[in-house]
N, CA and C atoms as an extended XYZ file, in Angstrom:
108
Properties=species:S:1:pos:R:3:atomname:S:1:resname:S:1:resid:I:1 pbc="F F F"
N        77.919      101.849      136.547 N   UNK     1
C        78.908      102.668      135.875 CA  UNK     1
C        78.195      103.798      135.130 C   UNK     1
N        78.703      105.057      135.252 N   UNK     2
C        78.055      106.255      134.504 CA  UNK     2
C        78.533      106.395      133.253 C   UNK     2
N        77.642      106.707      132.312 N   UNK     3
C        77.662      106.462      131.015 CA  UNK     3
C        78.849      108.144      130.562 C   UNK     3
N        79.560      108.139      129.835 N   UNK     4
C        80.095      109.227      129.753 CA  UNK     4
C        79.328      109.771      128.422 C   UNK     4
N        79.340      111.251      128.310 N   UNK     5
C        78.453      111.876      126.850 CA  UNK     5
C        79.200      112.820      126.814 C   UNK     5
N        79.333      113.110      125.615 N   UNK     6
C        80.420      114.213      125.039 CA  UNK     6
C        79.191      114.991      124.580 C   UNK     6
N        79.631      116.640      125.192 N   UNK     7
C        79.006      117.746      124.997 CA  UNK     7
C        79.176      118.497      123.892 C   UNK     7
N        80.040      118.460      123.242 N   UNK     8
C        80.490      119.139      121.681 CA  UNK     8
C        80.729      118.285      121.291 C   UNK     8
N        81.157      119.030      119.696 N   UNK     9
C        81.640      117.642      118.373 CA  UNK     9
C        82.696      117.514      118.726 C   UNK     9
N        83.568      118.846      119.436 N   UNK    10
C        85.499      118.685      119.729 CA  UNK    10
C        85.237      117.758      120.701 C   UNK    10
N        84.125      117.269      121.671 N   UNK    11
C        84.870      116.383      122.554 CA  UNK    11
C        84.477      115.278      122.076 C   UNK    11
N        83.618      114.646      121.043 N   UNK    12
C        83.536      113.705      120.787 CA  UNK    12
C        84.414      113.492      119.686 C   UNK    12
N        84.662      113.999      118.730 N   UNK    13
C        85.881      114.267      117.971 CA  UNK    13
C        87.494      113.771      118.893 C   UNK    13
N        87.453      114.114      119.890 N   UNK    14
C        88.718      114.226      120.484 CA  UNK    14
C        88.590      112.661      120.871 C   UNK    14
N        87.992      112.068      121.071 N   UNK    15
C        87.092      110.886      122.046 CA  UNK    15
C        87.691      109.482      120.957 C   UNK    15
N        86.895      109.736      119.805 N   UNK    16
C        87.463      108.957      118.603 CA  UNK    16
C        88.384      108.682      117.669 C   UNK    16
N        89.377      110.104      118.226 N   UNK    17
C        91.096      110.291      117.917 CA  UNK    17
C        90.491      110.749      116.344 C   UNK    17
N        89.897      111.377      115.983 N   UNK    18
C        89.605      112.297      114.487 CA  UNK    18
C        89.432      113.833      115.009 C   UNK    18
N        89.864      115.117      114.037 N   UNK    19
C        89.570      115.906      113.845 CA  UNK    19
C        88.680      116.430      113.924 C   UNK    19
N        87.794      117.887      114.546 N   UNK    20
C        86.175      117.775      114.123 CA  UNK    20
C        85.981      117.943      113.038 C   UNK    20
N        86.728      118.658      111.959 N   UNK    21
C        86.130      118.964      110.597 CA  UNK    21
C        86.108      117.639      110.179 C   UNK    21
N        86.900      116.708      110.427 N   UNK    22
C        86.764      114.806      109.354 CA  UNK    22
C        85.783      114.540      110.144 C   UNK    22
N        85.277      114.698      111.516 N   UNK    23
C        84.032      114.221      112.075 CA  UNK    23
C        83.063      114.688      111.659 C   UNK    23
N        82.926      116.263      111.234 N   UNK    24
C        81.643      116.719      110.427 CA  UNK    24
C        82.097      116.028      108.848 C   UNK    24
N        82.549      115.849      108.481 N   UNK    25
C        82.460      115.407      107.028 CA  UNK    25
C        81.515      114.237      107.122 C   UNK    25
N        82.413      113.564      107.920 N   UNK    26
C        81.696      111.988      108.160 CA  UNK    26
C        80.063      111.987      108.376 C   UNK    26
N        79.650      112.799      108.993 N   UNK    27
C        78.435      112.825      109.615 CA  UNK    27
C        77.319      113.215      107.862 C   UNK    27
N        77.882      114.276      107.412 N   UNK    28
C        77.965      114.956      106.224 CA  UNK    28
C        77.543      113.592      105.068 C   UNK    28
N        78.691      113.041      105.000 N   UNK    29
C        78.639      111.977      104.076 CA  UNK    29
C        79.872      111.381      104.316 C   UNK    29
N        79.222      110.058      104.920 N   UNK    30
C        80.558      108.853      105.403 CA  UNK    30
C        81.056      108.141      104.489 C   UNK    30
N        80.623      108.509      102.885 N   UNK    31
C        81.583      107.206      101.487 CA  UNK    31
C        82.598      108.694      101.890 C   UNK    31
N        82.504      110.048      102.049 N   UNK    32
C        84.178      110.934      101.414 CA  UNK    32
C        84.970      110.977      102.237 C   UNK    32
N        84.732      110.370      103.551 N   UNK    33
C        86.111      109.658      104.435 CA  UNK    33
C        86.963      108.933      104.525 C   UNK    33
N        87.681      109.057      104.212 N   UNK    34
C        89.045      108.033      103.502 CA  UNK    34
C        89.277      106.993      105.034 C   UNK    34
N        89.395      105.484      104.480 N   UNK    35
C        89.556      104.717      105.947 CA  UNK    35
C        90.972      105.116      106.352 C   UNK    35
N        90.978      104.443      107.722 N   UNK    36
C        92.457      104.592      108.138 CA  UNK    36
C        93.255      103.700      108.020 C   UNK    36
């Protein structure tokens, strides 16, 4: 099975059902992400 890799943050963003700006936050600093 081929491994799939997301080429931008929008497609990995899109991938994990978050926003890219809450995905750069997260990356940024993961305590100012509010859970879901």
């Amino acid at each position: 099975m081929a491994e799939k890799t997301h080429r931008t943050m929008d497609d990995f963003a899109q991938a994990c059902g978050v926003s890219r700006p809450t995905l750069s936050k997260y990356f940024d600093d993961p305590a100012s992400v509010k859970p879901a």
